[in-house]
PAMINU-110020 format. One record per atom (N, C-alpha, C): residue number from 1; residue in one letter; chain; atom name; x, y, z. Coordinates in Angstrom, 1 decimal. Layout:
   resi   resn   chain   name        x        y        z
    NUM      A       A     CA        X        Y        Z
...
REM end
This chain:
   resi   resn   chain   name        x        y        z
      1      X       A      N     10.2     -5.6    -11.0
      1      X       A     CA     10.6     -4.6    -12.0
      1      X       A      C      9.3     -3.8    -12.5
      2      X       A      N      9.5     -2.7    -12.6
      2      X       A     CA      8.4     -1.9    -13.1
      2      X       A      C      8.2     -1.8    -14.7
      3      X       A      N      7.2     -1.6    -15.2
      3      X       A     CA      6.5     -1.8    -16.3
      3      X       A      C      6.5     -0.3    -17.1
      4      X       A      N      6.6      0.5    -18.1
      4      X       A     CA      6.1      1.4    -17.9
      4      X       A      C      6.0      1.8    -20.0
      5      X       A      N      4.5      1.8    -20.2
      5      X       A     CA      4.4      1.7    -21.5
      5      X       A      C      4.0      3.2    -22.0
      6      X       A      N      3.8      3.3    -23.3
      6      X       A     CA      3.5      4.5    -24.1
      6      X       A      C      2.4      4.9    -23.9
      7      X       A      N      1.7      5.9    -24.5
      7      X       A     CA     -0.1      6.4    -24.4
      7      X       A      C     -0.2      4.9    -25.9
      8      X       A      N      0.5      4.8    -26.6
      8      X       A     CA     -0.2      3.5    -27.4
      8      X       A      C     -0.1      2.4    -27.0
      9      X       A      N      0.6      2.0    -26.5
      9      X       A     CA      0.1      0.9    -25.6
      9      X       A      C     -0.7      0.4    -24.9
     10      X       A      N     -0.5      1.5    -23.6
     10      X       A     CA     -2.1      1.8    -23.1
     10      X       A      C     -3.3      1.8    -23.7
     11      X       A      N     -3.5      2.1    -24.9
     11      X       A     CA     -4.6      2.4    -26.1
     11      X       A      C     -4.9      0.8    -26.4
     12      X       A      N     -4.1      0.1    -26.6
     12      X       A     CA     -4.1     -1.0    -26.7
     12      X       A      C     -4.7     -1.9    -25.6
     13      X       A      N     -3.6     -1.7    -24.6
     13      X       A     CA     -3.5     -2.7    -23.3
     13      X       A      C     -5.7     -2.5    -22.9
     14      X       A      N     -6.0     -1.3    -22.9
     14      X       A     CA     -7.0     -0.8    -22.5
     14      X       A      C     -8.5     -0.9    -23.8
     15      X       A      N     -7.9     -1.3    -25.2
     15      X       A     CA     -8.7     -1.3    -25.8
     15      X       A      C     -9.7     -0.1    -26.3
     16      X       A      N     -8.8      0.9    -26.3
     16      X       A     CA     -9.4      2.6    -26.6
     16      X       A      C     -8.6      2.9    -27.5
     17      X       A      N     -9.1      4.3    -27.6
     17      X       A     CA     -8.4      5.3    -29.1
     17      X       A      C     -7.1      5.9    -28.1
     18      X       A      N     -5.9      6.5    -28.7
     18      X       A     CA     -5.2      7.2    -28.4
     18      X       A      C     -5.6      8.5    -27.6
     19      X       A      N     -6.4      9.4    -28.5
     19      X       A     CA     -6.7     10.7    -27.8
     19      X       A      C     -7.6     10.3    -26.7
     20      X       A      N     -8.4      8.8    -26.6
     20      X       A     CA     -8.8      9.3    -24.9
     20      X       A      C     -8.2      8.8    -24.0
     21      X       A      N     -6.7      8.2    -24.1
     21      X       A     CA     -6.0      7.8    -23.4
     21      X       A      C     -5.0      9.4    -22.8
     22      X       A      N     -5.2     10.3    -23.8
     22      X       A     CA     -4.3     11.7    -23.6
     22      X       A      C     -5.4     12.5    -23.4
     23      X       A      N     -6.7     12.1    -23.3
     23      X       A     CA     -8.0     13.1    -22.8
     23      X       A      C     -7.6     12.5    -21.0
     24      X       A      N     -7.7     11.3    -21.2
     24      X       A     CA     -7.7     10.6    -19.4
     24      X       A      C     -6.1     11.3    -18.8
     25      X       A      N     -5.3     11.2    -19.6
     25      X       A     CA     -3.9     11.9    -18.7
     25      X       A      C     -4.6     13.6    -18.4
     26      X       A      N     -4.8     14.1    -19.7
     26      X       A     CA     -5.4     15.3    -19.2
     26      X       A      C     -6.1     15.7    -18.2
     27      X       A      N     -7.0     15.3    -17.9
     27      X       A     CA     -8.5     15.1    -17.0
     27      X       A      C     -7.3     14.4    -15.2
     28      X       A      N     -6.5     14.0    -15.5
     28      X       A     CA     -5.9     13.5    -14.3
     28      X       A      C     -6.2     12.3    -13.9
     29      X       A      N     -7.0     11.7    -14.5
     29      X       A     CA     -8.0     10.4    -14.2
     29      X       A      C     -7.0      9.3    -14.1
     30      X       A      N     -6.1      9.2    -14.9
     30      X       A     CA     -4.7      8.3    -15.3
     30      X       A      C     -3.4      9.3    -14.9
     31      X       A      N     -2.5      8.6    -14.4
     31      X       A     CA     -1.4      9.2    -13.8
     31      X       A      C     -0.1      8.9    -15.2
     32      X       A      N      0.8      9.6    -15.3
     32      X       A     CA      2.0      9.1    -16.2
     32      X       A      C      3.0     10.2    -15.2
     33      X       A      N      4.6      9.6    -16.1
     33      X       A     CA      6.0      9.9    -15.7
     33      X       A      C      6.0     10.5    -17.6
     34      X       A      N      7.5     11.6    -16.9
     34      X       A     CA      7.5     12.1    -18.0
     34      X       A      C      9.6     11.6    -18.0
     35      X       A      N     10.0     11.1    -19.1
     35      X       A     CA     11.0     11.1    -19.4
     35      X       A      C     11.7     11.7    -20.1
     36      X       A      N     12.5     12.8    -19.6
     36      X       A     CA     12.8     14.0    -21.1
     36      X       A      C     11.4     14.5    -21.2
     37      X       A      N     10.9     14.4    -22.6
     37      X       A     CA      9.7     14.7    -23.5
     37      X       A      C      8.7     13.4    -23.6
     38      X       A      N      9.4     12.2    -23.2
     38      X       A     CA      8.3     11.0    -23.4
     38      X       A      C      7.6     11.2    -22.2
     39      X       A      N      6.5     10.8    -22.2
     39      X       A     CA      5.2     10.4    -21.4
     39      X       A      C      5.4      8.8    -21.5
     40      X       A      N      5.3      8.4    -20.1
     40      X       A     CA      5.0      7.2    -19.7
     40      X       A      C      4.4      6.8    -18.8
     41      X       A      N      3.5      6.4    -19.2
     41      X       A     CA      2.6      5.5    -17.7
     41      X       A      C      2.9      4.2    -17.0
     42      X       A      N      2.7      4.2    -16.2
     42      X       A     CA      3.7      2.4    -15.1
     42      X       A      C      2.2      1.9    -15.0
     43      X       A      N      3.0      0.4    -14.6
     43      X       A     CA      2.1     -0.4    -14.5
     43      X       A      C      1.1     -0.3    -13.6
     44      X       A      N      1.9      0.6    -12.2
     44      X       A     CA      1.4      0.7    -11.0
     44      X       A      C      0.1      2.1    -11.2
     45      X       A      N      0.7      2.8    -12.3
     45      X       A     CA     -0.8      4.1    -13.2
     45      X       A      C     -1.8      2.9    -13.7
     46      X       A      N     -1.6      2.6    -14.5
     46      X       A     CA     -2.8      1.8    -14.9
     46      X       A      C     -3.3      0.8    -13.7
     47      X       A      N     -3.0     -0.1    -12.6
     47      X       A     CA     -3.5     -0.5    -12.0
     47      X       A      C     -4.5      0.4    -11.3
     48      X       A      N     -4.2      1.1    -10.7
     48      X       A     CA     -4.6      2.7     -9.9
     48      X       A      C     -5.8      3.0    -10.5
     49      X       A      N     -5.6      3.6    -12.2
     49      X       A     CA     -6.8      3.7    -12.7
     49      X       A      C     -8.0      2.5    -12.9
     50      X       A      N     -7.4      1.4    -12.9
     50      X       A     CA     -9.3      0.5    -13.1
     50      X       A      C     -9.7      0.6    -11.7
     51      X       A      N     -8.5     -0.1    -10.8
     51      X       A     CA     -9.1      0.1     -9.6
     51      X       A      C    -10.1      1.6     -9.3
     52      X       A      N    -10.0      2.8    -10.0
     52      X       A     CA    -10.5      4.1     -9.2
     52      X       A      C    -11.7      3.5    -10.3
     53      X       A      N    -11.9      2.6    -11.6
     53      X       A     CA    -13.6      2.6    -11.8
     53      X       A      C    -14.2      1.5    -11.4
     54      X       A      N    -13.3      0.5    -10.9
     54      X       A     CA    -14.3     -0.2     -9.8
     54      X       A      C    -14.6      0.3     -8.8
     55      X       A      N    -14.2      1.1     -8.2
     55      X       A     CA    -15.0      2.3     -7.2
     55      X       A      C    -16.3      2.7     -7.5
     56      X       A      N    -16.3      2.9     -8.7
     56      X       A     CA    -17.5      4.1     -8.9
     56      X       A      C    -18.9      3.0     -9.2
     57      X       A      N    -19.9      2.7     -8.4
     57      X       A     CA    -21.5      2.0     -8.0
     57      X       A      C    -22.1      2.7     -9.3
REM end
């Protein structure tokens, strides 16, 4: 089953502020789903994003 939390959550889950969790949607860096008007990011967005900063040496 898929997972799929708020930008505060994420803020949480991730241990950051709100706005740079909606600076990183912006920027594209983090992927989300839009439901109606809600923004949601899946479990399989947040995996995706650490994996892309364990990438970066």
């Amino acid at each position: 089953m898929i997972q799929a939390y708020t930008v505060e959550q994420v803020a949480e889950i991730l241990n950051i502020g709100r706005d740079k969790v909606y600076a990183l949607l912006r920027t594209r860096q983090l992927n989300s789903i839009k439901i109606g008007k809600l923004r949601r990011i899946t479990d399989q967005h947040l995996a995706d994003f650490v994996a892309s900063l364990e990438e970066i040496p």
